[in-house]
C-alpha positions in Angstrom: 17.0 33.5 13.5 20.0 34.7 11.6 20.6 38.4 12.3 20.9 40.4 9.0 19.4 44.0 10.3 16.5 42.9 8.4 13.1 41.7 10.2 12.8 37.9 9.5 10.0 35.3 9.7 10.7 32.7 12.3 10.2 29.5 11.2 9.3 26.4 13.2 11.8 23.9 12.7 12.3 20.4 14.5 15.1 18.3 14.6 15.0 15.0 12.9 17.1 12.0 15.1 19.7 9.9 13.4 18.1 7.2 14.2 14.6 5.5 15.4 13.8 2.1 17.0 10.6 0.7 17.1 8.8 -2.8 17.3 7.0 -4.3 15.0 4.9 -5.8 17.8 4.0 -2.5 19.2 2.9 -1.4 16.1 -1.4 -0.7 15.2 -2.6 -3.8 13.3 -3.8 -1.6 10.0 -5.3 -5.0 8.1 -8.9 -5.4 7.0 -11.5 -7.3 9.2 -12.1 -9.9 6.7 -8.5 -11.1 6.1 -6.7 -13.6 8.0 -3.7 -11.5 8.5 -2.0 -8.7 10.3 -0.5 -5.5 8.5 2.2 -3.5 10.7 3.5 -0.3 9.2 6.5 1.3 10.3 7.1 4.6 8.0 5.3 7.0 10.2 5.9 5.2 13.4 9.9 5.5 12.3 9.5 9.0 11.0 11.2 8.1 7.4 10.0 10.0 4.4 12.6 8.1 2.4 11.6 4.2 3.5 8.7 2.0 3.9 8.9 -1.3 6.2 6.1 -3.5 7.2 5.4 -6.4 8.2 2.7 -9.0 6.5 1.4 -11.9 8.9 -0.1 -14.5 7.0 -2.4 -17.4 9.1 -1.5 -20.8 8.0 -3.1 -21.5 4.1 -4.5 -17.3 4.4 -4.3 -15.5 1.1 -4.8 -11.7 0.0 -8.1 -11.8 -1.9 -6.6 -8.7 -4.1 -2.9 -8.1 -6.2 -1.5 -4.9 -6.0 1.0 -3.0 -8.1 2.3 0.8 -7.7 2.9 3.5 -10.3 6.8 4.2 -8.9 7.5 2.5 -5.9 9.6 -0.9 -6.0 9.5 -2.7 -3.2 11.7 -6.0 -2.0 10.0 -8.9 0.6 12.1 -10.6 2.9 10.5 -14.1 4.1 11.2 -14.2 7.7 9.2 -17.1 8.7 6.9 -19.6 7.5 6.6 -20.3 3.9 4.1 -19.9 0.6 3.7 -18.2 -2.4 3.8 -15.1 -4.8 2.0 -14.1 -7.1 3.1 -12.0 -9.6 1.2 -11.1 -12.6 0.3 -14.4 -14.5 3.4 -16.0 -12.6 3.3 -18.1 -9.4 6.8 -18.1 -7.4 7.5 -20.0 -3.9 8.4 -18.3 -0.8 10.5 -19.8 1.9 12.5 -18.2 4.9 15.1 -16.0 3.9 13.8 -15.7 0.2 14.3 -12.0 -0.8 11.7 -11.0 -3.6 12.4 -7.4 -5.6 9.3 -6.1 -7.3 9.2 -3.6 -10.2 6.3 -1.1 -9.9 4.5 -2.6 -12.7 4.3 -5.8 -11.8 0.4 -7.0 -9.9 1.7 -9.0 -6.6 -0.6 -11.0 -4.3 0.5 -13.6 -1.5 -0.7 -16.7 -0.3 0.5 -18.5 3.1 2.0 -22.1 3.3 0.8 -24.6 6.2 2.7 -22.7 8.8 2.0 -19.4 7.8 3.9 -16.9 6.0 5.8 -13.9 7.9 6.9 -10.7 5.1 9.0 -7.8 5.7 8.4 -5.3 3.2 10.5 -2.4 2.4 9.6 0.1 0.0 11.2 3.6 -1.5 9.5 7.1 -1.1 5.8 7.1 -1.5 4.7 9.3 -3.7 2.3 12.1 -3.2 -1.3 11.8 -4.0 -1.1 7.4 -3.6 0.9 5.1 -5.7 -1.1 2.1 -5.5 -3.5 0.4 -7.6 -5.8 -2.8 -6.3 -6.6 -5.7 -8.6 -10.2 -7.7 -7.0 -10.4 -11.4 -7.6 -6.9 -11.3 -8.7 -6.4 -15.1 -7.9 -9.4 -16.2 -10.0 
């Protein structure tokens, strides 16, 4: 409390570290049961109300049945190992390691694992209150 002579509401603070390490590994797989994938999400487990990182484990030949897009939030995928394919909206890209993929908001974005699987870190900006994120079923077909 600051003393002003005045009585004053003392507020709970805690102090933020400059800096957090965590791994991946150690991380709760967050992916559905009927997927052939693993889904690691760092934000909380970093404490980072400004980035998103994850991680995206593809078994060999796996695909995400659905696209996704966001209403603000661009987001950039770093192919780490493995290799496969992208796609976003009508467009099909390939992935190999070290690829870097930016994605605008808009755009719908799926992923589909080569032969030796596919390994994605994601990093995104600030989530937004109230969700950002809008899921496309049977976006393959």
């Amino acid at each position: 409390m600051h003393g002003s002579g005045r009585s004053a509401h003392r507020c709970e603070t805690f102090e933020m570290p400059d800096w957090t390490k965590k791994n991946f590994d150690d991380l709760r797989d967050v992916s559905p049961r009927d997927v052939q994938m693993q889904w690691r999400f760092a934000r909380e487990a970093l404490r980072s109300p400004e980035r998103g990182v994850s991680r995206f484990t593809y078994d060999p030949g796996a695909r995400m049945p659905w696209g996704h897009r966001h209403r603000v939030q661009e987001e950039a995928y770093v192919v780490v190992a493995g290799s496969g394919c992208a796609k976003l909206d009508d467009e099909v890209v390939e992935l190999s390691v070290w690829d870097v993929l930016r994605v605008a908001p808009a755009v719908v974005r799926s992923f589909e694992a080569g032969p030796e699987g596919l390994d994605v870190i994601c990093i995104g900006g600030r989530k937004p209150k109230g969700g950002d994120t809008e899921r496309f079923e049977d976006f393959w077909d």
